[in-house]
KEZADREN-14080 format. One line per field, with one value per residue (C-alpha): residue number from 0; y, x, z. Coordinates in nm, 4 decimals. Last residue first. Example, Ala and Ser with C-alpha at 12.3 -4.5 7.8 and 13.67 -1.06 7.14 Angstrom:
! KEZADREN-14080
num = [1  0] $
y = [-0.1060  -0.4500] $
x = [1.3670  1.2300] $
z = [0.7140  0.7800] $
This chain:
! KEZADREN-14080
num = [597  596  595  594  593  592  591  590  589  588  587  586  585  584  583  582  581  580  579  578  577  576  575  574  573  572  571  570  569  568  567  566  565  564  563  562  561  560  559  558  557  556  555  554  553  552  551  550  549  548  547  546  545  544  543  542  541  540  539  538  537  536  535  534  533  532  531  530  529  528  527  526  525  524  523  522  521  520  519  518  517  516  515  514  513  512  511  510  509  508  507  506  505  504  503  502  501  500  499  498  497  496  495  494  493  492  491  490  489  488  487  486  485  484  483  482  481  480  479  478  477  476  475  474  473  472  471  470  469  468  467  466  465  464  463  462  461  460  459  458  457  456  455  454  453  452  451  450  449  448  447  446  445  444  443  442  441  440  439  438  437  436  435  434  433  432  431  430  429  428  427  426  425  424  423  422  421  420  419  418  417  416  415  414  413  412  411  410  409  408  407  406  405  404  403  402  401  400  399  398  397  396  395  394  393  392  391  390  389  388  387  386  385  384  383  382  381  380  379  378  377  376  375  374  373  372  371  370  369  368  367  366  365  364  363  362  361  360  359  358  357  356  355  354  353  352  351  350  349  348  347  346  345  344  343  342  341  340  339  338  337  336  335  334  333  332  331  330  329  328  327  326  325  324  323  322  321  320  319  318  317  316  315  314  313  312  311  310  309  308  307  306  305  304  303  302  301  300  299  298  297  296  295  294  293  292  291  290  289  288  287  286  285  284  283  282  281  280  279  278  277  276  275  274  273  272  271  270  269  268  267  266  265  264  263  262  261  260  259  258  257  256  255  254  253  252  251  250  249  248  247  246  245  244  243  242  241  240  239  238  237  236  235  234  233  232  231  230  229  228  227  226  225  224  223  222  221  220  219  218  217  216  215  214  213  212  211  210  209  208  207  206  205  204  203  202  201  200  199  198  197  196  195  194  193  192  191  190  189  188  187  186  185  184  183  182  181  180  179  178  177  176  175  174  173  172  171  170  169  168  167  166  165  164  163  162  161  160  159  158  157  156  155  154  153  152  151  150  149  148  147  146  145  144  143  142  141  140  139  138  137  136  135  134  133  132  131  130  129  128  127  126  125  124  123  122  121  120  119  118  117  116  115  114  113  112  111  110  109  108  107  106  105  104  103  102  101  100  99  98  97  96  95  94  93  92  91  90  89  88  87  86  85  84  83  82  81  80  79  78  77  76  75  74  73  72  71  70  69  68  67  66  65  64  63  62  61  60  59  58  57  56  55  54  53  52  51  50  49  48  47  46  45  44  43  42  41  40  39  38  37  36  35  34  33  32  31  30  29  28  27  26  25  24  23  22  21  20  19  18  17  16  15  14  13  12  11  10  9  8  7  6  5  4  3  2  1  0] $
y = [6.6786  6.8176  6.6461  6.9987  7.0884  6.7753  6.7721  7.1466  7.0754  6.7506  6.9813  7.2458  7.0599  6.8996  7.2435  7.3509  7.0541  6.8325  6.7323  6.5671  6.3537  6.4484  6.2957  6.4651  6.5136  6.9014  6.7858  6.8349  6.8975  7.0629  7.2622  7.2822  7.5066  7.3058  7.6184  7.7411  7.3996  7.3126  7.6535  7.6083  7.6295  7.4271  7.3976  7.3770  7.2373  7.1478  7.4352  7.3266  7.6359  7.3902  7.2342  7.6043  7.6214  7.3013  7.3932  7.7016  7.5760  7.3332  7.6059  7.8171  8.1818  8.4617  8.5374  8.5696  8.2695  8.3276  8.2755  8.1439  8.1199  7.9513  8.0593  8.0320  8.3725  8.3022  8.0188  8.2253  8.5303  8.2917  8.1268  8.4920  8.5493  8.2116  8.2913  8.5905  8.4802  8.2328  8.4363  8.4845  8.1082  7.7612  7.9633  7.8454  7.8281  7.8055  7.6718  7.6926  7.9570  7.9864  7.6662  7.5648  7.4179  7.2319  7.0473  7.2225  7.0618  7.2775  6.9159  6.8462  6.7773  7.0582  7.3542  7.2252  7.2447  7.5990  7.6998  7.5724  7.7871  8.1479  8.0521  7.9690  7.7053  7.5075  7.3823  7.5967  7.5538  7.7191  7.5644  7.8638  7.7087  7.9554  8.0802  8.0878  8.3333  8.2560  8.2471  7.8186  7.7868  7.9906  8.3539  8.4049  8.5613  8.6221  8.8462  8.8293  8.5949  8.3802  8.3665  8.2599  7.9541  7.6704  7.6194  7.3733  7.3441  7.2163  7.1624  7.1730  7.1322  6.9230  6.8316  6.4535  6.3736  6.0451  6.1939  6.2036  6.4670  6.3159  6.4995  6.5611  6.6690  6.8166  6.7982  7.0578  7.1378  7.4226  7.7500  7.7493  7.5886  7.2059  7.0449  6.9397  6.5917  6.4539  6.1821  5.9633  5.9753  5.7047  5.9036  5.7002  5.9699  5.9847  5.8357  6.2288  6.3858  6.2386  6.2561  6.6728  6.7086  6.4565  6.6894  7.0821  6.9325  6.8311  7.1138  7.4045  7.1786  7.2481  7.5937  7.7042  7.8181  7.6602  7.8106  7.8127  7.4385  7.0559  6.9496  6.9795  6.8034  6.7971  6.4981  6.3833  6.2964  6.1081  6.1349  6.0004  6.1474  6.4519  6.4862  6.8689  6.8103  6.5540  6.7568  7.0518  6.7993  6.5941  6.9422  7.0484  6.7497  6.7638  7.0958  6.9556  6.6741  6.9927  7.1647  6.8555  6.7013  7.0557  7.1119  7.0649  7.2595  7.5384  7.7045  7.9695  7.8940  8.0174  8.0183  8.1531  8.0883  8.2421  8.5037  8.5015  8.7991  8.7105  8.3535  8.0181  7.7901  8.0332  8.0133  7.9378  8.1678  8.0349  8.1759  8.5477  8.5129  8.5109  8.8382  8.7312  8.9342  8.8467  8.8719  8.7927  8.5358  8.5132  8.3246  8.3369  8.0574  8.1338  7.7898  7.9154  8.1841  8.0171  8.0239  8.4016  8.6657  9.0186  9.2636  9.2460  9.3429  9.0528  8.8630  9.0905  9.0542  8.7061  8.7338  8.9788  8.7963  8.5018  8.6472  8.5974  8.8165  9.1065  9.4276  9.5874  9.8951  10.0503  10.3338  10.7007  10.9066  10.6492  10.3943  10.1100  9.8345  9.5579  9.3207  8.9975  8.6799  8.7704  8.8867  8.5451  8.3582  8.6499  8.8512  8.5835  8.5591  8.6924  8.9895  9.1021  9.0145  9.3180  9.5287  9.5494  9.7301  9.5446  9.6554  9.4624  9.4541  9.2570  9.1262  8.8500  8.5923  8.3803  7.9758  7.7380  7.4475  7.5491  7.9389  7.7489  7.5439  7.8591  8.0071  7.7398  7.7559  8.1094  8.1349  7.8813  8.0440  8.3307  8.2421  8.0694  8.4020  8.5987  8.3864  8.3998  8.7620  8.7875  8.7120  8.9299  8.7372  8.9104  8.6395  8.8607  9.2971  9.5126  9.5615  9.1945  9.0999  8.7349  8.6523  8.4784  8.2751  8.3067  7.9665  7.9369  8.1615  7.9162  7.6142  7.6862  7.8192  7.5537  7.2333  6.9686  6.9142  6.9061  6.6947  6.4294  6.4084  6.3604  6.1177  5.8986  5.9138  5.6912  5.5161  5.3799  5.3575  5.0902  4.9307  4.8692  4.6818  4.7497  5.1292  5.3665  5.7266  5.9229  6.3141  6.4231  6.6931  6.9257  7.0911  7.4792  7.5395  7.6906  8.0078  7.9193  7.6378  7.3647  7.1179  7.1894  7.3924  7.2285  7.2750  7.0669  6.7685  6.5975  6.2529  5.9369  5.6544  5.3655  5.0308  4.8379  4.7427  4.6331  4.6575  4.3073  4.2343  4.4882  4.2273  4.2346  4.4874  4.8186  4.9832  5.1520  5.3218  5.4951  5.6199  5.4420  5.2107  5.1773  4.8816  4.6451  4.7443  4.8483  4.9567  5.1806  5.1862  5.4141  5.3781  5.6233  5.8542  5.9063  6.1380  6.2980  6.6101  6.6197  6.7490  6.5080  6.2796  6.2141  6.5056  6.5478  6.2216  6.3704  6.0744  6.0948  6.5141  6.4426  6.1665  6.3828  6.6054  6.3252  6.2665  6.6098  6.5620  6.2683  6.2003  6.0225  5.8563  5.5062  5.6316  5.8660  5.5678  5.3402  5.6886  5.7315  5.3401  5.1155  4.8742  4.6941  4.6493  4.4240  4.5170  4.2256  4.2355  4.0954  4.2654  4.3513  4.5862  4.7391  4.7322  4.9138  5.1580  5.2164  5.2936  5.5265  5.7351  5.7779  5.8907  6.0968  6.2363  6.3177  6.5449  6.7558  6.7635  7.0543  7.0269  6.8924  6.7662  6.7953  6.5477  6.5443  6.1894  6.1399  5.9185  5.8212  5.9501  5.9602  5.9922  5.8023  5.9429  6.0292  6.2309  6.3572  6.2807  6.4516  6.3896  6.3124  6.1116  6.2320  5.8641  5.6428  5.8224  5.9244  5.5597  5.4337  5.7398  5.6218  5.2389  5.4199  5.6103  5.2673  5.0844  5.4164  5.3278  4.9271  4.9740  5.2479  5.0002  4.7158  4.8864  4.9738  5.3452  5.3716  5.1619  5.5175  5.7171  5.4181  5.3218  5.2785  5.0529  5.2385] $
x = [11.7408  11.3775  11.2087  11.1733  11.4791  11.6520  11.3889  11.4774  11.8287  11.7941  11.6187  11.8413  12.1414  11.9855  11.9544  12.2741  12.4598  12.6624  13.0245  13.1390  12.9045  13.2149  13.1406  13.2915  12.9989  12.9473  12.9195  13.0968  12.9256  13.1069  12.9220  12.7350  12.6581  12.9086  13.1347  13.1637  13.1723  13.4504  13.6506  13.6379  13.3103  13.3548  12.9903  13.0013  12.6613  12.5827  12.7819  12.8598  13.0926  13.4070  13.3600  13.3240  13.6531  13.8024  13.6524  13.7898  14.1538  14.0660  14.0419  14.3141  14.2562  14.2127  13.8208  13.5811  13.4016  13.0481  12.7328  12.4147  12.0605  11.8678  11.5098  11.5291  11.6523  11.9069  12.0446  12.0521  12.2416  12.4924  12.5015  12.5857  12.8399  12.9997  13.0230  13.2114  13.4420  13.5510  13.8237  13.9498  14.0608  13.9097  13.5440  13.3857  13.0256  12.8353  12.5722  12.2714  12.4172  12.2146  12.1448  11.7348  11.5839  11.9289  11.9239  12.1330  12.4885  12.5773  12.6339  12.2718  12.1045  12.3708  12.2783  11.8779  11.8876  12.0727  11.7932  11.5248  11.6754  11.6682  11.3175  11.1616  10.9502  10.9114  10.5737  10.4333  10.0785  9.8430  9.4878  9.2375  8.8816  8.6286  8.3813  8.0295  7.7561  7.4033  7.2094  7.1673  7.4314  7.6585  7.7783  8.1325  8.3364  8.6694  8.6500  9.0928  9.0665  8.7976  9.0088  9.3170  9.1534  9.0815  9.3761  9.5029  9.8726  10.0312  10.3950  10.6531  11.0742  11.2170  11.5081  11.6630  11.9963  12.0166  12.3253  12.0961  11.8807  11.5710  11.2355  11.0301  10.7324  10.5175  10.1682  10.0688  9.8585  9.7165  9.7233  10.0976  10.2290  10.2386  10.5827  10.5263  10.4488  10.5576  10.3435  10.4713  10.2784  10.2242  9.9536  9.6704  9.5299  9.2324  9.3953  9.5774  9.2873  9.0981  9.4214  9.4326  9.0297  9.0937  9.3761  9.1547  8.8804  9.0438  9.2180  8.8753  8.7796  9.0853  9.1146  9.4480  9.6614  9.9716  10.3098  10.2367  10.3637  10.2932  10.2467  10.0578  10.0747  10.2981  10.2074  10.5257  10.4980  10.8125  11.0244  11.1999  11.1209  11.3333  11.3982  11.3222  11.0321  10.8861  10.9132  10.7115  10.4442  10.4061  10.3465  10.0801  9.9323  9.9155  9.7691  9.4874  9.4290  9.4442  9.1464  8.9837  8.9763  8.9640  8.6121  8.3819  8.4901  8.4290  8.7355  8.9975  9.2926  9.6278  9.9479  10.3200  10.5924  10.8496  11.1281  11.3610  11.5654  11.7128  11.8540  11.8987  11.9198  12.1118  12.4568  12.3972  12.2664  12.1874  12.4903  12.3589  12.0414  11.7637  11.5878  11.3060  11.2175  11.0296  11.0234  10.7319  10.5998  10.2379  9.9591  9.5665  9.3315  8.9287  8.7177  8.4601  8.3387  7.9653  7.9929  7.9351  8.1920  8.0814  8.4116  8.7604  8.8636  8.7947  8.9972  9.3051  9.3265  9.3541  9.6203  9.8178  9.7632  9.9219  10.2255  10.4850  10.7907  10.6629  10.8641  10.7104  10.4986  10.4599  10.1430  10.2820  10.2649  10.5182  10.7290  10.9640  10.9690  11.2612  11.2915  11.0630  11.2064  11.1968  10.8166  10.6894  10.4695  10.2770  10.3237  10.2288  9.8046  9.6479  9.5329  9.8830  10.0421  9.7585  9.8944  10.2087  10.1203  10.2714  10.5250  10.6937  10.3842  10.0915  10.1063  9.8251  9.8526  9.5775  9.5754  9.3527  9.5595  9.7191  9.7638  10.0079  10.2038  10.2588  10.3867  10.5909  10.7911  10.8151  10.9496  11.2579  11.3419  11.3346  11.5529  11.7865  11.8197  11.8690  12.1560  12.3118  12.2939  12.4406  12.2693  12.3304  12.2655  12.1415  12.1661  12.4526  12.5059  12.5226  12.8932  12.9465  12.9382  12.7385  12.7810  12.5654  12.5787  12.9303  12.9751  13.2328  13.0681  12.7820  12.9398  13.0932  12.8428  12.6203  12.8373  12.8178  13.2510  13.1523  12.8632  13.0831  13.3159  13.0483  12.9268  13.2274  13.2795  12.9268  12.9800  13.3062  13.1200  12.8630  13.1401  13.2773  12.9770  12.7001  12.7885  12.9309  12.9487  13.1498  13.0887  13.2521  13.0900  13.2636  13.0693  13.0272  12.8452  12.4830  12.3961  12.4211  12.1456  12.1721  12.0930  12.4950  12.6043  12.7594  13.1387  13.2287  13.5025  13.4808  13.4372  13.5128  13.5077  13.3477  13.3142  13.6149  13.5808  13.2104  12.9940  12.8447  13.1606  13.0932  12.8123  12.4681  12.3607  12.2199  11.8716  11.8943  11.7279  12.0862  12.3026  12.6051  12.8325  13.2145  13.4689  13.3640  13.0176  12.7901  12.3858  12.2237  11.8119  11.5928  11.2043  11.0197  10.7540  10.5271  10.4234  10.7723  10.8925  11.1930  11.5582  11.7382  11.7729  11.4195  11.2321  10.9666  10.9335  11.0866  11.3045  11.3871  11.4919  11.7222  11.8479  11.9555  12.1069  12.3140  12.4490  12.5787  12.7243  12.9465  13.1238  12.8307  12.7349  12.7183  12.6104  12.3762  12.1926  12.1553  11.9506  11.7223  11.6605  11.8042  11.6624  12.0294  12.1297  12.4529  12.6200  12.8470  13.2027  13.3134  13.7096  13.7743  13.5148  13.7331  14.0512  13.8691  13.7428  14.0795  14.2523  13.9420  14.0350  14.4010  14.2877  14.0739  14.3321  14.5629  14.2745  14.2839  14.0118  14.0530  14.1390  14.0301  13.7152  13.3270  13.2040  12.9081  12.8508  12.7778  12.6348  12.6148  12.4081  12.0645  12.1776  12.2693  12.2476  12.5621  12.4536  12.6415  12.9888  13.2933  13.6442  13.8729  14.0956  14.0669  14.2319  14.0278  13.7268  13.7420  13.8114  13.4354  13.2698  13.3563  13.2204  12.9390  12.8539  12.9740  12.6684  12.4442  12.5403  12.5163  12.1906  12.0486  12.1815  12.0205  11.6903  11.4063  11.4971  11.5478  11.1605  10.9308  11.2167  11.2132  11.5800  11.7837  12.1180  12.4305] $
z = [8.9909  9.1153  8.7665  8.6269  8.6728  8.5079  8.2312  8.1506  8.1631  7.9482  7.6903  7.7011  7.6491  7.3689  7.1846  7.2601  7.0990  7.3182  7.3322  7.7019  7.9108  8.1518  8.5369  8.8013  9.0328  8.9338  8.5661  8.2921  7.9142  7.6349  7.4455  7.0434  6.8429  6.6049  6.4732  6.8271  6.9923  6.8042  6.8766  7.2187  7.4918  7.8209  7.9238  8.3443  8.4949  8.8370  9.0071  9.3647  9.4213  9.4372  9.1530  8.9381  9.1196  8.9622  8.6071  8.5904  8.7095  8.4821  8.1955  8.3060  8.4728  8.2211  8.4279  8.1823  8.3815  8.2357  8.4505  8.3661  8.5742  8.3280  8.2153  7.8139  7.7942  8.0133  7.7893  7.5254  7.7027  7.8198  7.4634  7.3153  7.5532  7.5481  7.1288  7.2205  7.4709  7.2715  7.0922  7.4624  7.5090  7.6530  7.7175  8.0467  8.0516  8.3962  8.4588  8.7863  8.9482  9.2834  9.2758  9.3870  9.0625  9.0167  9.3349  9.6157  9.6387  9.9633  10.1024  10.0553  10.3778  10.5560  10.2878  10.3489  10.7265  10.7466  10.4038  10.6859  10.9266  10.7347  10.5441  10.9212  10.9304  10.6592  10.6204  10.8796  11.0225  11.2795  11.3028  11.4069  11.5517  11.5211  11.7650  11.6983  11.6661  11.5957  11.2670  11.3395  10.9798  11.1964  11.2274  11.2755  11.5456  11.6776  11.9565  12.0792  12.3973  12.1879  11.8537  12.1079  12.2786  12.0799  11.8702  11.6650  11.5523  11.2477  11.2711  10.9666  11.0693  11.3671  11.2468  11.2752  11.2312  10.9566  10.7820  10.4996  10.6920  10.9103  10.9281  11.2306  11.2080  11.4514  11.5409  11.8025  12.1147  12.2191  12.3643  12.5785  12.2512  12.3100  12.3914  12.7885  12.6951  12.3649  12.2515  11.9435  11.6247  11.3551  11.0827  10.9874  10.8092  10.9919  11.3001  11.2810  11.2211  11.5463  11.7611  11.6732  11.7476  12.0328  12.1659  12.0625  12.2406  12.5541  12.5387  12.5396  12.8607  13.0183  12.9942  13.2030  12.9373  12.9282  13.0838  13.4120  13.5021  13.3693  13.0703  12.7283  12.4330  12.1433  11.9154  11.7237  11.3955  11.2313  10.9191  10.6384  10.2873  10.2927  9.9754  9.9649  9.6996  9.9516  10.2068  10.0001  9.8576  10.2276  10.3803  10.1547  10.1945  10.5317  10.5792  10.3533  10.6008  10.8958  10.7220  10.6426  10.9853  11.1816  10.9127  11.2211  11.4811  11.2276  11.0427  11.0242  10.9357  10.9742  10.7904  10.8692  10.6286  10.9221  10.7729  11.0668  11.2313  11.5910  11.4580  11.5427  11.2609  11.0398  11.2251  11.5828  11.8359  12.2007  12.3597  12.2402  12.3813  12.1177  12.0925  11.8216  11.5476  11.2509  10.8839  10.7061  10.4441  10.4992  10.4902  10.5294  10.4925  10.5534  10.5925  10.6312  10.4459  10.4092  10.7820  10.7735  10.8802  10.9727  10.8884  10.7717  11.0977  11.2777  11.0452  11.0247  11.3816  11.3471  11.1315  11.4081  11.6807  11.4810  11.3317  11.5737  11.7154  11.6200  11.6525  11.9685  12.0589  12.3361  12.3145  12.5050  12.2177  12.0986  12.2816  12.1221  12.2870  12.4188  12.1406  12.2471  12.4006  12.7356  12.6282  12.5247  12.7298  12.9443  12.6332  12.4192  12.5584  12.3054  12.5279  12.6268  12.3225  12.1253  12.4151  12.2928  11.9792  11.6725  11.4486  11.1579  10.8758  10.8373  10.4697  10.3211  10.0921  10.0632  10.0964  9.8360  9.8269  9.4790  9.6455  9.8742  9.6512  9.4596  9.7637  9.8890  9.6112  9.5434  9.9199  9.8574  9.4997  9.6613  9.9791  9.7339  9.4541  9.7799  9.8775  9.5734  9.5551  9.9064  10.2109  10.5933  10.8480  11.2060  11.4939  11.5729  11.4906  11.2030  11.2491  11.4309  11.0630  10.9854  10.5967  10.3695  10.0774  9.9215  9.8633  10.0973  10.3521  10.3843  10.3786  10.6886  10.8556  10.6697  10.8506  10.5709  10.6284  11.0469  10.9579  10.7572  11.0708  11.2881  11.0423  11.0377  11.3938  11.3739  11.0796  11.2880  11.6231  11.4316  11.2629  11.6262  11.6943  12.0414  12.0457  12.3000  12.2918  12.5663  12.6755  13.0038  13.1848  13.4347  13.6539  13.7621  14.0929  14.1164  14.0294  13.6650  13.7724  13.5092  13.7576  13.8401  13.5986  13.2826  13.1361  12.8766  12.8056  12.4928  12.2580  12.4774  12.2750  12.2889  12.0485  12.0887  12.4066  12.3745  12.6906  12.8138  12.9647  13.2300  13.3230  13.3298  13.1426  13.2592  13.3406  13.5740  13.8959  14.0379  14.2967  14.2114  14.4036  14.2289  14.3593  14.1246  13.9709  14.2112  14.1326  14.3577  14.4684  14.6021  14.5241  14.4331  14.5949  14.3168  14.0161  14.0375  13.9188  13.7659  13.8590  13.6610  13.9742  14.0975  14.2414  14.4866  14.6783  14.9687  15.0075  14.6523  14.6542  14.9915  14.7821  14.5221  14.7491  14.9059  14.5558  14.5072  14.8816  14.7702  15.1303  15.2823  14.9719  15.1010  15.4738  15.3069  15.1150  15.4155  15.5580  15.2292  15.2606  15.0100  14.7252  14.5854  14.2409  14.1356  13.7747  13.7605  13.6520  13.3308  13.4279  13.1082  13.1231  13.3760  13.1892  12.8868  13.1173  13.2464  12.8764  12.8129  13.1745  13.0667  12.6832  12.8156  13.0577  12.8071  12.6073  12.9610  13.2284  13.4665  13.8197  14.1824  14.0252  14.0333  13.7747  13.5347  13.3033  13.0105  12.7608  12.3888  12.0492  12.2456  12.5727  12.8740  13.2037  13.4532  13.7054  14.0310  14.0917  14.3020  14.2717  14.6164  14.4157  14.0368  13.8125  14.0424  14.0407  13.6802  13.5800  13.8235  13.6774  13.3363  13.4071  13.5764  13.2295  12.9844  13.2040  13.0652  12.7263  12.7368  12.8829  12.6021  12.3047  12.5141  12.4213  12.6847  12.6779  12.2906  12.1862  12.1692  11.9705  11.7282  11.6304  11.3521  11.3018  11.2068] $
């Protein structure tokens, strides 16, 4: 499936051919619905859709119905034609669509366009007709119908969707189709979505006896096993020692926070629908945290009279925090209401953002790189439009050409995001593809200007006087909970051997070998494995199959030849069989293996 720059997908004949396939769908609907209703029908990153108002439900039948007419209309090679129309033309066209005669109450006003957006100027209205269907529309399409490949759409599902997204406003139906240029490029397509569902970590998860979700404790709350405690560990050890390498401290700041300390920092205002309701105490609120920086920064002020020869000061933390997600919005690990955030914050001068955010990078790069994830983008998160950001523009400006500076410095590509930034500054995030090519967004480094001043941070400067410091905000991972959702997907729940759970197991042909597995096991374990035995009186490729099956990388089958040899039988979790080898050299290739990130 070919690639695509974010920046390039609006101007590409991938995204006319997908939003042509949209009207071509409308058109079928139309014909197939008499009396139906449209409203928007964009194209999207993976395909299109389009949002209908109909006399009944969609069933899988009609999908199949409305496909067979969009192939008949592409058949057809007819034109896409575009007209400029007055807001009064355009009401006689749409006279009897009123979702459409909303839309162009919202152009003719010059306030919205037709996802609901503000506009920076009054726009021109234009439709584009394909046989017998007009459209409300700016473009772009193809040329022709013709243009769009038979043999490379498919419609994919039927979902409900408010209209504007407004749950007081009425309930939609909206079709999902993907289209491609090549047939092979639907096939790798399907073939992914099918791939995903197989990777997906909820799945994956509970088959590898991971973690569990019970509606006992409550969702958005996992609950890991031993295995997926020995993961998270393994995951936080990591990044720790990478951590105190660069120079970072450890710190711990607890669960509870008064609310007042989000009140002056600025969250509360931000944050509070997504904070647990609080708990009250002698009259003081207080609230499980849902972020760690007011609380690091307290930690600073409190630690006492801070001189620039401190500077720069690098706390982290591995905490768990508590976010009250709406129920609809959780999804396995990767949205959560308990998440352990790798949470770090410097504190610097104006003048060490460059270094302070180059060595954030490379402690980023390291831990991606480690993950295999070695494709991915920066996007620059600036601020938009709305409430939400702090009103200090001259304390942004700084904090965006301190972020563009660093960035140029290490000639980091970026895309602009507007509208992305945290509500106190704005953010470089990075956004990693998985081998099925979806992209996560996963470490961000943030710089901020205008929390230590809202909470008295202070230092004294080389001039004797007291300055302000700059706090960057980084995460290499995230959140422990989503990044091991991320990771169980990316590797099938194959985790390389540094990171399995069980990282061998030895599986003795008969009972008389119990004994000398037992003795290897304890060996092995010695030496830093993680080792299980299969005791279990099943049969030895039943053993084998299951030991499969839980990702395993190494199985030694142990008989009476490898008893008297010191020696195992090697199979890996791939299927391949090195087959006899002695103790000694497996050690040595399984020390290699971990060490190289195998």
């Amino acid at each position: 499936m070919p690639e695509m720059k974010h920046a390039d997908y609006h101007e590409s004949q991938l995204y006319r051919i997908r939003h042509s396939a949209a009207h071509v769908m409308a058109q079928a609907v139309l014909e197939l619905f008499p009396g139906g209703k449209v409203t928007i029908g964009p194209a999207i990153e993976e395909g299109f859709y389009y949002d209908f108002d109909l006399p009944r439900t969609v069933t899988p039948e009609d999908l199949q119905a409305i496909e067979k007419r969009m192939r008949q209309i592409i058949a057809g090679n007819f034109p896409f034609e575009r007209r400029e129309v007055s807001a009064e033309e355009a009401r006689k066209i749409f006279a009897d669509q009123p979702y459409k005669l909303e839309l162009i109450d919202g152009l003719e006003s010059g306030g919205l366009d037709e996802n609901g957006n503000p506009l920076t100027e009054k726009p021109v209205i234009s439709t584009y007709t394909q046989n017998s269907f007009t459209d409300l529309c700016r473009g772009p399409h193809v040329e022709r119908t013709g243009q769009i490949n038979p043999a490379a759409i498919k419609l994919m599902s039927v979902a409900g969707a408010y209209w504007r997204g407004d749950e007081n406003r009425p309930m939609l139906q909206r079709i999902y189709g993907t289209a491609w240029e090549k047939p092979q490029d639907l096939e790798d397509y399907l073939w992914k979505l099918e791939e995903a569902k197989k990777r997906d970590h909820r799945r994956l998860g509970k088959e590898l006896g991971l973690f569990y979700f019970s509606e006992d404790v409550g969702p958005g709350l996992p609950l890991f096993t031993p295995k997926g405690e020995i993961v998270r560990h393994l995951m936080e050890d990591y990044v720790r020692d990478v951590q105190t390498r660069y120079g970072f401290q450890h710190v711990w700041t607890g669960h509870l926070v008064k609310e007042d300390l989000y009140k002056r920092s600025g969250h509360y205002d931000n944050y509070k629908d997504a904070m647990f309701p609080p708990m009250v105490d002698e009259n003081i609120a207080f609230r499980l945290k849902p972020m760690n920086c007011p609380s690091h920064m307290t930690l600073f002020r409190e630690m006492g009279r801070h001189s620039y020869r401190e500077m720069p000061m690098r706390f982290a933390e591995f905490c768990t925090l508590y976010r009250y997600e709406k129920t609809g919005e959780l999804s396995g690990l990767t949205r959560v209401r308990s998440l352990t955030q790798d949470d770090c914050h410097t504190f610097c001068t104006e003048e060490q953002i460059e270094s302070e955010f180059s060595l954030d990078l490379q402690v980023i790069k390291e831990v991606l790189l480690r993950y295999r994830f070695t494709d991915y983008k920066v996007r620059l998160s600036l601020r938009g439009q709305g409430g939400k950001f702090v009103q200090d523009d001259e304390k942004w400006g700084k904090a965006e050409a301190a972020l563009r500076a660093a960035l140029d410095a290490n000639d980091i590509e970026y895309f602009e995001a507007a509208g992305e930034a945290a509500f106190y500054g704005p953010k470089a995030d990075f956004m990693a593809r998985d081998v099925l090519g979806r992209e996560w967004q996963l470490s961000t480094i943030q710089v901020d200007f205008i929390q230590p001043s809202r909470l008295g941070l202070s230092y004294i400067g080389e001039d004797g006087q007291e300055h302000i410091p700059v706090v960057l905000h980084r995460a290499v991972t995230g959140s422990t909970e989503r990044f091991l959702g991320v990771l169980i997907e990316h590797f099938a729940g194959a985790f390389p051997i540094w990171l399995s759970p069980v990282q061998a197991v030895i599986i003795p042909i008969a009972d008389r070998h119990l004994e000398y597995a037992r003795k290897l096991a304890a060996e092995l374990r010695a030496d830093g494995l993680r080792v299980e035995v299969d005791e279990r009186s099943e049969r030895m490729n039943a053993k084998i199959r299951d030991a499969q099956n839980q990702k395993i990388p190494y199985m030694l089958v142990v008989g009476d030849k490898e008893a008297e040899n010191r020696q195992v039988a090697l199979r890996l979790r791939g299927g391949e069989n090195p087959g006899p080898i002695s103790v000694e050299d497996f050690l040595s290739r399984a020390r290699k293996e971990i060490a190289d990130g195998i």
